[in-house]
C-alpha positions, 0 to 999 in steps of 0.5 A: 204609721198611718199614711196620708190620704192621696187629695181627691179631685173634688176636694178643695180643702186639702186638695192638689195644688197652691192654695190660691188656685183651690180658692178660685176654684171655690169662687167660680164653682156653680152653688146649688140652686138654692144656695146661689146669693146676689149680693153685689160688692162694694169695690170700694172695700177691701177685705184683709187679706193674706198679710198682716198680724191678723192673718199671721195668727190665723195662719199659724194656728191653722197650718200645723193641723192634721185633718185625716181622710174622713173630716176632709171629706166633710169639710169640703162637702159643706164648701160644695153645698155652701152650708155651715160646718158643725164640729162636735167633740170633746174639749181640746180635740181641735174643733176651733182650730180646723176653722184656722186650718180651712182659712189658711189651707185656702187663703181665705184671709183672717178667721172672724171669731164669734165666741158664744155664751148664755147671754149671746143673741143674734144681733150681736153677731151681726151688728152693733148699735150705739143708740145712747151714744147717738142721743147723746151726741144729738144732745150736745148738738142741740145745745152748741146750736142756737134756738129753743128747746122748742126748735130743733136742730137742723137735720143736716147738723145732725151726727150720721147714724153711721158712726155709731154702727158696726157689724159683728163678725157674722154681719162682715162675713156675710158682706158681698166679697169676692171670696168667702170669709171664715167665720168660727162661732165658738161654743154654740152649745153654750148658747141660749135655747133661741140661738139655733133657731134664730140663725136659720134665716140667716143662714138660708137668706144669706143676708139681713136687714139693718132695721135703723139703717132701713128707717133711714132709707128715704133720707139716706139710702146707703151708709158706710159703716165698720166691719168686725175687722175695722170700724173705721173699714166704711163699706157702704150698706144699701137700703139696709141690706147686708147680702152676701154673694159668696156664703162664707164658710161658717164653721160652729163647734159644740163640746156636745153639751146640749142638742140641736132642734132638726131643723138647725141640724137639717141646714149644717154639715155635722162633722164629730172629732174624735180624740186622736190615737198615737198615729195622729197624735205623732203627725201633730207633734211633727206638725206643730214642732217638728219633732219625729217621735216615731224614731228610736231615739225618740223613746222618752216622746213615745213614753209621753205619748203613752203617758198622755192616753193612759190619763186621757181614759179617766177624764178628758185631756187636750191635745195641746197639754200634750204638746206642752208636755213636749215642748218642755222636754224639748227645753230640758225642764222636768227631765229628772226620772223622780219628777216624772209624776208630779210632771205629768200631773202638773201640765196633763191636768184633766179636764173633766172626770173626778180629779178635773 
């Protein structure tokens, strides 16, 4: 059985001690020059912490992981250097997971999700803007005020931009807070061909400019609008500046279906997950249920297990139909020896190869 890696003095993921004191350590730790951010926080927001339904999820999903040695390695040489984590491997090999993992693991609070598909542009992720709504509400003010067409409402009347804006996932995880937030973007491989380029600057100002709020500057020099979190949040935004002070942990996973310009490549920590053997697939059924099947009496797992990387060699398969399988067994289902076949068909589908 592979032994676990003794914690390293450096590392602050997975490293010695409470989670929290790792945490401060990141938060008080010198960033390279170059990665030293200015944003200042707003103190009267407050970011979700560790409590909550949101947190919950995160935490669950996150605990039951099983970094080995290298992948904690990498992990924590991107918090050192304050750059993006990129995670490469085939589907179900626990990419988005490590995002939870290294949320939980630190105590960073809720994961924020961007999940990426062909049509994804950049300011999704950092804001989102209600224009029609906006007209349509100036509109109606118009009509219940009294005058012409030909005499506008007073500006005073007007509906505040700020209702009808809200920043994305990337947009909250680049607020000034006090601790870095996890964010996962899901998938960037499925982006369009600009995508990459696009979150260069972002990724090496640590910030951007809301243009409709840095319009409005003169009139209204600092807005209170919603994050991804909560739209009702109403965190106040300067000139139109979002700056971080701490740049979040940024993790992107890619099922490996495109490449990368060198310059994206140059700015992320890349990090390739390959599918796990017996040893880790045993510490992850351990992990995630509870269940020792490296025991004796533990032979119909280890057949399971076997089963699960004989099929893994004609076509992919995820590490959670393996847990699937388990959990069944676990509850008496399919334990007749003729059903074994169509058992194993049924929850150890591949997911790529000729009978995907």
């Amino acid at each position: 059985m592979e032994e676990q890696a003794v914690a390293k003095d450096w590392w602050l993921y997975q490293g010695a001690g409470p989670g929290e004191d790792r945490r401060a350590r990141l938060e008080a730790g010198s960033p390279p020059p170059w990665r030293d951010f200015t944003g200042r926080p707003d103190p009267a927001y407050g970011p979700p912490g560790c409590t909550g339904e949101a947190w919950e999820r995160t935490r669950r999903r996150g605990e039951g992981y099983v970094p080995d040695e290298p992948e904690k390695d990498v992990v924590n040489t991107a918090l050192h250097l304050r750059r993006p984590l990129l995670v490469t491997g085939r589907p179900g090999v626990g990419k988005s997971t490590l995002a939870h993992s290294i949320a939980a693991d630190l105590a960073l609070g809720p994961v924020l999700h961007w999940p990426i598909t062909s049509r994804t542009v950049l300011r999704d992720g950092l804001y989102l803007y209600d224009a029609i709504g906006r007209l349509q509400e100036a509109g109606l003010e118009q009509v219940r005020l009294p005058g012409t067409p030909h005499t506008p409402a007073p500006a005073a009347s007007a509906p505040s931009i700020a209702r009808y804006l809200r920043l994305g996932p990337l947009g909250t995880a680049l607020l000034p807070q006090h601790r870095p937030r996890v964010l996962l973007i899901d998938e960037i491989d499925k982006s369009d061909i600009d995508l990459p380029g696009d979150l260069l600057t972002v990724f090496e100002d640590g910030g951007f400019t809301i243009p409709e709020l840095a319009r409005l500057a003169k009139e209204e020099p600092t807005v209170a609008i919603g994050t991804d979190d909560d739209p009702d949040a109403g965190v106040a935004v300067t000139q139109g500046r979002v700056q971080c002070s701490h740049f979040p942990v940024i993790v992107l996973t890619s099922n490996g279906e495109r490449d990368f310009p060198p310059a994206f490549l140059r700015r992320c920590v890349r990090l390739h997950l390959d599918a796990p053997g017996p040893d880790k697939l045993a510490r992850i059924v351990r992990g995630r249920l509870g269940v020792d099947i490296t025991g004796a009496d533990a032979a119909e797992y280890q057949d399971l297990v076997r089963s699960f990387l004989e099929r893994a060699e004609d076509g992919d398969l995820a590490t959670d139909q393996l847990l699937n399988a388990i959990q069944l067994r676990l509850a008496g289902a399919w334990s007749a020896p003729a059903d074994r076949d169509r058992f194993l068909a049924t929850v150890m589908q591949h997911l790529t190869g000729p009978t995907a």
